[in-house]
Backbone of each chain as nested JSON, in Angstrom:
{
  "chains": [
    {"id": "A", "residues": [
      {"number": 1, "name": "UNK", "atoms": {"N": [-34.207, 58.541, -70.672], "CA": [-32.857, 58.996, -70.326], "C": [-32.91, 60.436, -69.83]}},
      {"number": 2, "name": "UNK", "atoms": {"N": [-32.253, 61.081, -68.677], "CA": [-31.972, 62.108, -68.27], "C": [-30.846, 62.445, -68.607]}},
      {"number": 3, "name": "UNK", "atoms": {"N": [-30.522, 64.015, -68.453], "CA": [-29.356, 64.138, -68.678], "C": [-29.121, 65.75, -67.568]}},
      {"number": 4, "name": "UNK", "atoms": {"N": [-28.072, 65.886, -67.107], "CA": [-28.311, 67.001, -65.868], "C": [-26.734, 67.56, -65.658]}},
      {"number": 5, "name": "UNK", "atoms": {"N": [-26.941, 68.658, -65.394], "CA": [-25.705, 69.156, -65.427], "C": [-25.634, 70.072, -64.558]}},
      {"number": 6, "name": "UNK", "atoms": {"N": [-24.167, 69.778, -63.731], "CA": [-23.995, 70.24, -62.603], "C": [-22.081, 71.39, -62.929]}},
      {"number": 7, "name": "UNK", "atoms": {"N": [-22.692, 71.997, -61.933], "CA": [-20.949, 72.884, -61.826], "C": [-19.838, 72.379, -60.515]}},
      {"number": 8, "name": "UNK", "atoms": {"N": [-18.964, 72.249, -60.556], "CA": [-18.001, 71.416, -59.951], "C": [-16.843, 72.608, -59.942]}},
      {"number": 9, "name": "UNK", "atoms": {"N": [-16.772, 72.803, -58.445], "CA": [-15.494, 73.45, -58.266], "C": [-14.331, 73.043, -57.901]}},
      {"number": 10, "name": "UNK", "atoms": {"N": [-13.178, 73.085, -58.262], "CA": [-11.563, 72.811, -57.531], "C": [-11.074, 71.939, -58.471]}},
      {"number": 11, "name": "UNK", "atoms": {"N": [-11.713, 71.11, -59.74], "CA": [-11.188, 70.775, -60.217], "C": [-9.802, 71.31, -61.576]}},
      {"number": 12, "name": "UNK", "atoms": {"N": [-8.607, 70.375, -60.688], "CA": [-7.482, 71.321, -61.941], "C": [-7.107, 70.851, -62.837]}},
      {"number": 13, "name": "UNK", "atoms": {"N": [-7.177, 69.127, -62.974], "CA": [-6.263, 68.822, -64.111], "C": [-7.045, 67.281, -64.358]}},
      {"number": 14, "name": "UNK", "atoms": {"N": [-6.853, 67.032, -65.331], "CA": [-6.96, 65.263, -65.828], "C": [-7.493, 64.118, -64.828]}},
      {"number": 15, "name": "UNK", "atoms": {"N": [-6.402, 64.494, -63.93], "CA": [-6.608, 63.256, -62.979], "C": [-7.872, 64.006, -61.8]}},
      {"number": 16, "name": "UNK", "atoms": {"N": [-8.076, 65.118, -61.607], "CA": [-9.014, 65.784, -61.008], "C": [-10.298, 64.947, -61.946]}},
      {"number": 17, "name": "UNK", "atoms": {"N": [-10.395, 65.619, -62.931], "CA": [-11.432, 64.75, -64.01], "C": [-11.671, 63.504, -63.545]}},
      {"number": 18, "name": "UNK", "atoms": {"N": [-10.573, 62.991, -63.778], "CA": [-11.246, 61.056, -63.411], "C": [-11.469, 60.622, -62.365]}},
      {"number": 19, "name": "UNK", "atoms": {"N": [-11.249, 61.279, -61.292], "CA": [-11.448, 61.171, -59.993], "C": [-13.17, 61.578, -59.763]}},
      {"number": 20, "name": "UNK", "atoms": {"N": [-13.521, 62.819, -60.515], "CA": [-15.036, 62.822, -60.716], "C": [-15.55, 61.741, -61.571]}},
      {"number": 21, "name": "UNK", "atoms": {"N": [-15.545, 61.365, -62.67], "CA": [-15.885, 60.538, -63.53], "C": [-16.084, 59.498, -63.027]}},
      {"number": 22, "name": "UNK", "atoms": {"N": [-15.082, 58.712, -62.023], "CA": [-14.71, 57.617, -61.029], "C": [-16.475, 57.342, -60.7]}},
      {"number": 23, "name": "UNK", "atoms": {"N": [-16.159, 58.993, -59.242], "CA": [-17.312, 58.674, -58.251], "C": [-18.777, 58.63, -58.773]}},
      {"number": 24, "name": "UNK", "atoms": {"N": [-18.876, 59.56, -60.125], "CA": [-20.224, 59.781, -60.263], "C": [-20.48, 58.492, -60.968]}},
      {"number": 25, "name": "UNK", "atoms": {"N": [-19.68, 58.471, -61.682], "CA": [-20.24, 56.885, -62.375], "C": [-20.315, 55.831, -61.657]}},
      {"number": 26, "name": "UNK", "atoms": {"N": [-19.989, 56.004, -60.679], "CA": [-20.691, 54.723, -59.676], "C": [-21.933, 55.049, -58.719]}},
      {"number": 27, "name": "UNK", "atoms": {"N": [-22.235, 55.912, -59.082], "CA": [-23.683, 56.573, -58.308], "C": [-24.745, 55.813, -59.342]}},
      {"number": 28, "name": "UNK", "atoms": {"N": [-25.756, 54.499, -58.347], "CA": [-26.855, 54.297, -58.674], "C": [-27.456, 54.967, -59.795]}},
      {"number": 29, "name": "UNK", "atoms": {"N": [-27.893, 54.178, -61.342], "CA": [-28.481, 54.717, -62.277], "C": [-27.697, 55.797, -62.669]}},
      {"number": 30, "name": "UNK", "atoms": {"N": [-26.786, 55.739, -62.608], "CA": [-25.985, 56.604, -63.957], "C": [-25.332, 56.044, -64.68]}},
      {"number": 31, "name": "UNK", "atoms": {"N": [-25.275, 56.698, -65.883], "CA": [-24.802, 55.94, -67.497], "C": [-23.822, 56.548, -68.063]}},
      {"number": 32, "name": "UNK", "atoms": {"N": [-23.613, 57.859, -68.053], "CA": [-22.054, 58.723, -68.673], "C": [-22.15, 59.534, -67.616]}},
      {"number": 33, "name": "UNK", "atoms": {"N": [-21.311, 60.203, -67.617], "CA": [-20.812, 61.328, -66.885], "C": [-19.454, 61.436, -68.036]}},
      {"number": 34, "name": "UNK", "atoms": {"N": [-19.441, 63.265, -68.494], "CA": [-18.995, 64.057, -68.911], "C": [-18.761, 65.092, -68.571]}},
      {"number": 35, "name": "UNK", "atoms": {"N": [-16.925, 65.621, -68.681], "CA": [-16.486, 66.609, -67.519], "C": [-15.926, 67.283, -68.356]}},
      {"number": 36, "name": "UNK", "atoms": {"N": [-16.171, 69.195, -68.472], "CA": [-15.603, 69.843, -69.455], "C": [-14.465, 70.883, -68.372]}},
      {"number": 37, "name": "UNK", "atoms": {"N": [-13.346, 70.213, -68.178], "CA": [-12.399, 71.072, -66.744], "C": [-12.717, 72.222, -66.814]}},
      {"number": 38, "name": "UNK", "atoms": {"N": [-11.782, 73.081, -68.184], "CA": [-12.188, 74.557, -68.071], "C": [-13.03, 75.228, -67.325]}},
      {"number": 39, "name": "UNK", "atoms": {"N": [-14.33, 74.725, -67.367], "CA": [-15.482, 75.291, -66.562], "C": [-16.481, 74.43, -65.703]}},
      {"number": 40, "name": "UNK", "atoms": {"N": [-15.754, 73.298, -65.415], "CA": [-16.206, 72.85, -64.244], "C": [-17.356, 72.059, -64.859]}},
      {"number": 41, "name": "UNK", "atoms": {"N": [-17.972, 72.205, -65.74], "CA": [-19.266, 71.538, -65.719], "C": [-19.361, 70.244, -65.937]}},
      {"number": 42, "name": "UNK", "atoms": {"N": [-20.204, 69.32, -65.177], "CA": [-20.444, 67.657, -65.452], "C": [-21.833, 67.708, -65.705]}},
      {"number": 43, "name": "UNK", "atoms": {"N": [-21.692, 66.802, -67.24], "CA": [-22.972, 66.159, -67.72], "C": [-22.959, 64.935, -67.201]}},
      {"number": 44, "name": "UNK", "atoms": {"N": [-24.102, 64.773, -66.651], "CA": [-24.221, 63.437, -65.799], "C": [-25.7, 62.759, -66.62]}},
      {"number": 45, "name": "UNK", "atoms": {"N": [-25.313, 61.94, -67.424], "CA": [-26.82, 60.667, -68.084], "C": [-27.606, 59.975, -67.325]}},
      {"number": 46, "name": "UNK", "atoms": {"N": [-28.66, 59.503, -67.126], "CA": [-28.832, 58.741, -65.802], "C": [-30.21, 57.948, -66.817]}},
      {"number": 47, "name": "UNK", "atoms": {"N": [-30.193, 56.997, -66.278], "CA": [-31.984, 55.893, -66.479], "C": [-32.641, 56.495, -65.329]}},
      {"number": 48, "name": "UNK", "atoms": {"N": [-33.796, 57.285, -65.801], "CA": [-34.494, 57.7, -64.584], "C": [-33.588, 58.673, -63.915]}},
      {"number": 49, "name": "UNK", "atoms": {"N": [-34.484, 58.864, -62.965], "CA": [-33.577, 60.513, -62.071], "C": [-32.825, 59.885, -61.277]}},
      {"number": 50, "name": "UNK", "atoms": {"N": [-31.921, 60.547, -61.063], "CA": [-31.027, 60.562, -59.78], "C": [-30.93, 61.527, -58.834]}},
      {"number": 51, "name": "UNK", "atoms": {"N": [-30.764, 61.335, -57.755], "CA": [-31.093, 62.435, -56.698], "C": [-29.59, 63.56, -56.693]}},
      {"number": 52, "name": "UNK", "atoms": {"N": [-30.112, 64.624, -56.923], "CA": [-29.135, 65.392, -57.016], "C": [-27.796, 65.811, -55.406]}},
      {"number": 53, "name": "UNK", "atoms": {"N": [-28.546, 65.201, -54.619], "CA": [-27.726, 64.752, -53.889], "C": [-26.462, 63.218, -53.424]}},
      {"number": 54, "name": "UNK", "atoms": {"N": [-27.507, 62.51, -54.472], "CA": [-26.285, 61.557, -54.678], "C": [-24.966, 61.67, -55.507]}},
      {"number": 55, "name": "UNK", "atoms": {"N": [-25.066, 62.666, -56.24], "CA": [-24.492, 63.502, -57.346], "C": [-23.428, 63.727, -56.715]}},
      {"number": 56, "name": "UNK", "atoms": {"N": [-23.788, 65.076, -55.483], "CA": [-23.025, 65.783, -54.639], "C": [-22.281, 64.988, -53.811]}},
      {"number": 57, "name": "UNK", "atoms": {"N": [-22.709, 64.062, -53.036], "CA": [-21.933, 63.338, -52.425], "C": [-20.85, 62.593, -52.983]}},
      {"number": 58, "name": "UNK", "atoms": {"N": [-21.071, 62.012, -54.427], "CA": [-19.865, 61.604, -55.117], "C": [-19.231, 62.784, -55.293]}},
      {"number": 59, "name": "UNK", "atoms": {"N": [-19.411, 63.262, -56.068], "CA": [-18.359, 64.676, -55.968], "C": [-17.156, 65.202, -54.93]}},
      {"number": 60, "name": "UNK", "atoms": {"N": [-18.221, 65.112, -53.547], "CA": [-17.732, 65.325, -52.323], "C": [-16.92, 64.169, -52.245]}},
      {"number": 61, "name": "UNK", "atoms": {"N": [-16.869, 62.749, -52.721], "CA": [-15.77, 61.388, -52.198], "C": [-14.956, 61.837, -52.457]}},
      {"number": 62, "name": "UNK", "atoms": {"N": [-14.996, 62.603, -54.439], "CA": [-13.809, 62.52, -55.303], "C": [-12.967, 63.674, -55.047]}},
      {"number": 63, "name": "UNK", "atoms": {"N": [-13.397, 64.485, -53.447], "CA": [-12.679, 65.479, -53.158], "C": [-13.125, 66.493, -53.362]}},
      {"number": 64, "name": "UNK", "atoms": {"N": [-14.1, 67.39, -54.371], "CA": [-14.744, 68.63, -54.782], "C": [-15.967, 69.085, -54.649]}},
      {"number": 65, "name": "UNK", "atoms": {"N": [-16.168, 70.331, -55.032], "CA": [-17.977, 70.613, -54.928], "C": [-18.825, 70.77, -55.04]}},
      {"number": 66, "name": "UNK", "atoms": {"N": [-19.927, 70.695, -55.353], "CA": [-20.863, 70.996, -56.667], "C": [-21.056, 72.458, -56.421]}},
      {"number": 67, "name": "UNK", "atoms": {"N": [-21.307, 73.188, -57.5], "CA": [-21.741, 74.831, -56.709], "C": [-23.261, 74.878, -56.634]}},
      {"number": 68, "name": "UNK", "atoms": {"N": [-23.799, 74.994, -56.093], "CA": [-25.102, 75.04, -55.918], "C": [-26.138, 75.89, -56.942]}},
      {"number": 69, "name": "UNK", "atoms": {"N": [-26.685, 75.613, -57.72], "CA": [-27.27, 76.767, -59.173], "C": [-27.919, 77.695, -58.632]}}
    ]},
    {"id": "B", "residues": [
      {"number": 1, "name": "UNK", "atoms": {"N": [24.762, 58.695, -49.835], "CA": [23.462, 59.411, -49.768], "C": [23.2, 60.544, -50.74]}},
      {"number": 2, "name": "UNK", "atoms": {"N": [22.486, 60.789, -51.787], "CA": [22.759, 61.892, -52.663], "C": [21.328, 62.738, -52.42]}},
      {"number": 3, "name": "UNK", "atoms": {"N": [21.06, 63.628, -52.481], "CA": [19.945, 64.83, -52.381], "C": [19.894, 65.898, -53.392]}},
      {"number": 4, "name": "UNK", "atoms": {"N": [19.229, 65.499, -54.214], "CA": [19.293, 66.46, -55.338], "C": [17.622, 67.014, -55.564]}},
      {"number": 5, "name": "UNK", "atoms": {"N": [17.54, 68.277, -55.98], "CA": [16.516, 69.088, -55.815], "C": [16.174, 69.666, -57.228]}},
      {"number": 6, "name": "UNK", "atoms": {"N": [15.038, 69.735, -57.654], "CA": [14.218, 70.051, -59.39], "C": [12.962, 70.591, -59.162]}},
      {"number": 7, "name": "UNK", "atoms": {"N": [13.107, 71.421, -60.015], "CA": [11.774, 72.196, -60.06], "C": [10.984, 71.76, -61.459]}},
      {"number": 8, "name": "UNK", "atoms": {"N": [9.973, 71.41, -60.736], "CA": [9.239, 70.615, -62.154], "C": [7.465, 71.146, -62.039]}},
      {"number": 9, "name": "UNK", "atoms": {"N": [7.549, 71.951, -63.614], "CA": [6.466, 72.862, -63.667], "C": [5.146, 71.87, -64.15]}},
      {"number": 10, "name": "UNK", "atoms": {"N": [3.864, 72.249, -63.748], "CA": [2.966, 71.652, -64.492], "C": [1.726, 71.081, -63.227]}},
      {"number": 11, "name": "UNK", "atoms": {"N": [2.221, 70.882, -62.259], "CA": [1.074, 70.274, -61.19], "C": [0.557, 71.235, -60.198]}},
      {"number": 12, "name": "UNK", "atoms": {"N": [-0.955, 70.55, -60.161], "CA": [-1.846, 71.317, -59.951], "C": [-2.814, 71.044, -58.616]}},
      {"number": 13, "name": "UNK", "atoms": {"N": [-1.94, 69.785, -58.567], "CA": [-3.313, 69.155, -57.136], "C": [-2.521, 67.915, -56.825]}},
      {"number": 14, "name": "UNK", "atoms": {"N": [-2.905, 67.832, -55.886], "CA": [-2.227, 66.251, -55.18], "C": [-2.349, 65.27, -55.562]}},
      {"number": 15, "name": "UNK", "atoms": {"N": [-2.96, 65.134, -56.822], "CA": [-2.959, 63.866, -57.767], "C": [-1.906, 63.789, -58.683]}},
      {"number": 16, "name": "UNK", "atoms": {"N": [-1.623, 65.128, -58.943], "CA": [-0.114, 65.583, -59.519], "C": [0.974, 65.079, -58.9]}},
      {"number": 17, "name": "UNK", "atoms": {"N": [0.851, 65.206, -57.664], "CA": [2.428, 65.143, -56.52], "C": [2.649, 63.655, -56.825]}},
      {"number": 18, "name": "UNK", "atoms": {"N": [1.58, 62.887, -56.64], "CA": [1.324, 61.037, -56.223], "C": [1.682, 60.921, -57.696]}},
      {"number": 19, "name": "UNK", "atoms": {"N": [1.282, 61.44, -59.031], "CA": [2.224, 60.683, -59.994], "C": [2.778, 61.071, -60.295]}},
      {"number": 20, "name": "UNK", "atoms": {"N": [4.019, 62.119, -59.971], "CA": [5.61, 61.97, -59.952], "C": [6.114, 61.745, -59.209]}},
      {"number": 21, "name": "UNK", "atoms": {"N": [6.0, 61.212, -57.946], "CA": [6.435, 60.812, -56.468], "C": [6.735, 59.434, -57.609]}},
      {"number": 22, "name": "UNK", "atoms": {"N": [5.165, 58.98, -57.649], "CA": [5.316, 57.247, -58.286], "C": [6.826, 56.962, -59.343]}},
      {"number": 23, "name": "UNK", "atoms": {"N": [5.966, 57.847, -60.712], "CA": [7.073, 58.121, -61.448], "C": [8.82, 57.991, -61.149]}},
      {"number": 24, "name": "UNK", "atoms": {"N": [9.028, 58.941, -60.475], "CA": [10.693, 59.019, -59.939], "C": [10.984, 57.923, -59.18]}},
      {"number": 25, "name": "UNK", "atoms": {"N": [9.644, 57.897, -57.855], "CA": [10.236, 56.86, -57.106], "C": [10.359, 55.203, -57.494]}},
      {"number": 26, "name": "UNK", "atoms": {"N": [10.339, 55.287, -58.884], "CA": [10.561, 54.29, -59.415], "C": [11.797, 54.094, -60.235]}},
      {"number": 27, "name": "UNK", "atoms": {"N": [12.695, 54.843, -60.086], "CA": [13.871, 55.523, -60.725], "C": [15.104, 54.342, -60.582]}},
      {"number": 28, "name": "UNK", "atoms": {"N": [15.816, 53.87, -60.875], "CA": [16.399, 52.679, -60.125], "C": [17.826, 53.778, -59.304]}},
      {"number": 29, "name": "UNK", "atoms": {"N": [17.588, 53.328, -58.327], "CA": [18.8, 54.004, -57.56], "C": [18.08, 54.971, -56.269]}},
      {"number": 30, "name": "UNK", "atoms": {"N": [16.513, 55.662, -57.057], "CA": [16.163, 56.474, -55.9], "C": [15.554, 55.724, -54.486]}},
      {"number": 31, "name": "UNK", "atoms": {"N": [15.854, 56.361, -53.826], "CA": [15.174, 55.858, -52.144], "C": [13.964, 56.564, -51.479]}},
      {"number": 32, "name": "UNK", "atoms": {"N": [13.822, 57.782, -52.307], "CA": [12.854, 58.986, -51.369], "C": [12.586, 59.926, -52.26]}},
      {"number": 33, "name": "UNK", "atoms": {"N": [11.545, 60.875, -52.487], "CA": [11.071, 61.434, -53.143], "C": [10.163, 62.619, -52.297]}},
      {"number": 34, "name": "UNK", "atoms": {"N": [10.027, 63.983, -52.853], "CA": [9.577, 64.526, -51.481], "C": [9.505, 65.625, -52.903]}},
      {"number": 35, "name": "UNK", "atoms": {"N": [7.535, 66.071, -52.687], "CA": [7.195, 67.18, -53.704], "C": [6.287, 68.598, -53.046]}},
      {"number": 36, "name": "UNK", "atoms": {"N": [7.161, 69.682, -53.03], "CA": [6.366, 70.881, -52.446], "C": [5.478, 71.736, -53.89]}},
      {"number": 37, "name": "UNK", "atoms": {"N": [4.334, 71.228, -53.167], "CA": [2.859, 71.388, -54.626], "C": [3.556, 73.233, -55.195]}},
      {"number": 38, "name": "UNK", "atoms": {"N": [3.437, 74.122, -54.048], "CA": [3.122, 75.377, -54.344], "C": [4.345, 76.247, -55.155]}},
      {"number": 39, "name": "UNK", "atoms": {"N": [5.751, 75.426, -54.924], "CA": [6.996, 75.436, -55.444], "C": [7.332, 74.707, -56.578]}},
      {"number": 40, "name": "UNK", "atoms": {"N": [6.761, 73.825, -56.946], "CA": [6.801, 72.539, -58.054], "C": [8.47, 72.148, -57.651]}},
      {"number": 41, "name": "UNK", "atoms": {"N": [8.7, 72.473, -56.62], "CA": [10.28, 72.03, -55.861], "C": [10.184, 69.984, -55.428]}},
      {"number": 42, "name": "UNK", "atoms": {"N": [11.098, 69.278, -56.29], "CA": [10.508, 68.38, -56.047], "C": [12.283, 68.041, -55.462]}},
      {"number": 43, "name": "UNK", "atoms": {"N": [12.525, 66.912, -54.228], "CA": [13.402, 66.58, -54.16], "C": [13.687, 64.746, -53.887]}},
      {"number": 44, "name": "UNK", "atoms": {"N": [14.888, 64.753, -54.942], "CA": [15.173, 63.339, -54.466], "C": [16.344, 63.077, -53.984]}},
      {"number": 45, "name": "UNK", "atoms": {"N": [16.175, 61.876, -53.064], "CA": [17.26, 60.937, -52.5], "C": [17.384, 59.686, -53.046]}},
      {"number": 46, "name": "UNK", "atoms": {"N": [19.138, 59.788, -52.946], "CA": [19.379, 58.196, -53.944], "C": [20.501, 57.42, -53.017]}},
      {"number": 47, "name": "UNK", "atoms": {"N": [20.949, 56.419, -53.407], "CA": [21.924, 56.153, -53.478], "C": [22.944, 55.944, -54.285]}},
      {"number": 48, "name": "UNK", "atoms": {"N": [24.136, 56.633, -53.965], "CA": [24.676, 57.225, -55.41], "C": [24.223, 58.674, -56.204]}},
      {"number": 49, "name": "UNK", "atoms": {"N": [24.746, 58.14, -57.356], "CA": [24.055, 59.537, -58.096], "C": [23.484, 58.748, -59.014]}},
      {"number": 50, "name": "UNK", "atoms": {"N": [22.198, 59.764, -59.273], "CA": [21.245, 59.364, -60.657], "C": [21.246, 60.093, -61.744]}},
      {"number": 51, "name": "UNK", "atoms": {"N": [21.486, 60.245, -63.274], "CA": [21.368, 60.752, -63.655], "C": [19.603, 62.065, -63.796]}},
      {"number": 52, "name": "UNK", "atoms": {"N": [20.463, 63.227, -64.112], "CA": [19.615, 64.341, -64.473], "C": [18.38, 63.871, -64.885]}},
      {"number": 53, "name": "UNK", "atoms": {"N": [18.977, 62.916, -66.564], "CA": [18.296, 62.763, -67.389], "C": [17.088, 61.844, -66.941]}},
      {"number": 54, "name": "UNK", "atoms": {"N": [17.606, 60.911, -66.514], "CA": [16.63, 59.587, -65.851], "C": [15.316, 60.529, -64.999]}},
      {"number": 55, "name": "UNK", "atoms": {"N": [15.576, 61.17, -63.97], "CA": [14.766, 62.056, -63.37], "C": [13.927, 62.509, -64.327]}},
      {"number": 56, "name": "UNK", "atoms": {"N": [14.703, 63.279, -65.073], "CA": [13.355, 63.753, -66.271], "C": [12.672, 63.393, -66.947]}},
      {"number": 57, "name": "UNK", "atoms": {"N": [13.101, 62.09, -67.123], "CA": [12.409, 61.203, -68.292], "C": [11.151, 60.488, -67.125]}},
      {"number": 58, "name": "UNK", "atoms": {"N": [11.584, 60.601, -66.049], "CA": [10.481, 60.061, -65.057], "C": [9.31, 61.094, -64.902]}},
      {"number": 59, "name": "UNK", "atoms": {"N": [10.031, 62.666, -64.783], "CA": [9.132, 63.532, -64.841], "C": [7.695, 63.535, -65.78]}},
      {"number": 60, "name": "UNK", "atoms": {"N": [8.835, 63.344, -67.053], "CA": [7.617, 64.098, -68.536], "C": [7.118, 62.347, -68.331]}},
      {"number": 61, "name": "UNK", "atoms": {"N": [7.597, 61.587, -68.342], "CA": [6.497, 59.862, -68.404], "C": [4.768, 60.235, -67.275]}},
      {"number": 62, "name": "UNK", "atoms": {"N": [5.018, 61.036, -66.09], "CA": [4.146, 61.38, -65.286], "C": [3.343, 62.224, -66.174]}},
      {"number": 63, "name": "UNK", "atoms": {"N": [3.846, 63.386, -67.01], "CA": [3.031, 63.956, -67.73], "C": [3.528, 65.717, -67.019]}},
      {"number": 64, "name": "UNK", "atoms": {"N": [4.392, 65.898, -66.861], "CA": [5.414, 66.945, -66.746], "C": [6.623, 67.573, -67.139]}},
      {"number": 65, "name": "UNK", "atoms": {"N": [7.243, 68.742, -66.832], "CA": [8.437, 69.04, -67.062], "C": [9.133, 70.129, -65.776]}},
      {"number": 66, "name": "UNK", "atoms": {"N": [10.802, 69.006, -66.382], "CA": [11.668, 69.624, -64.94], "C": [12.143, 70.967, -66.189]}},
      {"number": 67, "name": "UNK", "atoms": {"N": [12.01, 71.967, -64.966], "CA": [12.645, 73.285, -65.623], "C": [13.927, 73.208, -65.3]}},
      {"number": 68, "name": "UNK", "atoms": {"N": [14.561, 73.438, -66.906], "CA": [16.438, 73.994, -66.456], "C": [16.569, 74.74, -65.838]}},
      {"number": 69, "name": "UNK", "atoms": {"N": [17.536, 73.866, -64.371], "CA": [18.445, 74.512, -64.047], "C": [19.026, 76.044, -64.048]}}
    ]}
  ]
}
């Protein structure tokens, strides 16, 4: 199990949240995704790696952005 | 034709607008619904008049509040 955590900007409220939660959890080999608003950050679980660009691109569906570390 | 106008505090993103648009525009009597994000100025059209209350109770069901008047 992996576990990886990314920063996510623009998100404001609840439904911002599930709108990430939505996309990433449908990204190939991922298992939770966990979103703490306040500060943007998503814990993303995965079987095996996931490309941190598939990450971003869900992000990018659900409207927002990853900040780059 | 009635046009009545509320300021309803609490939204934050356009996922906000779409569920109190839904919310109200489910109001029995309303016809139109129309929400300016940066004003929380939300306005409806009915036919007839709708009560205050009904509006609000549509508001806080979305997960908001109309500020008094």
């Amino acid at each position: 199990m992996t576990t990886t955590t990314y920063t996510v900007q623009g998100m404001t409220c609840g439904h911002c949240v599930s709108s990430v939660k939505e996309e990433v959890g449908a990204v190939e080999g991922v298992t939770g995704v966990e979103v703490d608003l306040p500060t943007g950050r998503v814990t993303v679980t995965s079987e095996g790696s996931v490309p941190d660009e598939s990450v971003a691109a869900a992000v990018r569906e659900a409207g927002y952005e990853v900040v780059p570390a």
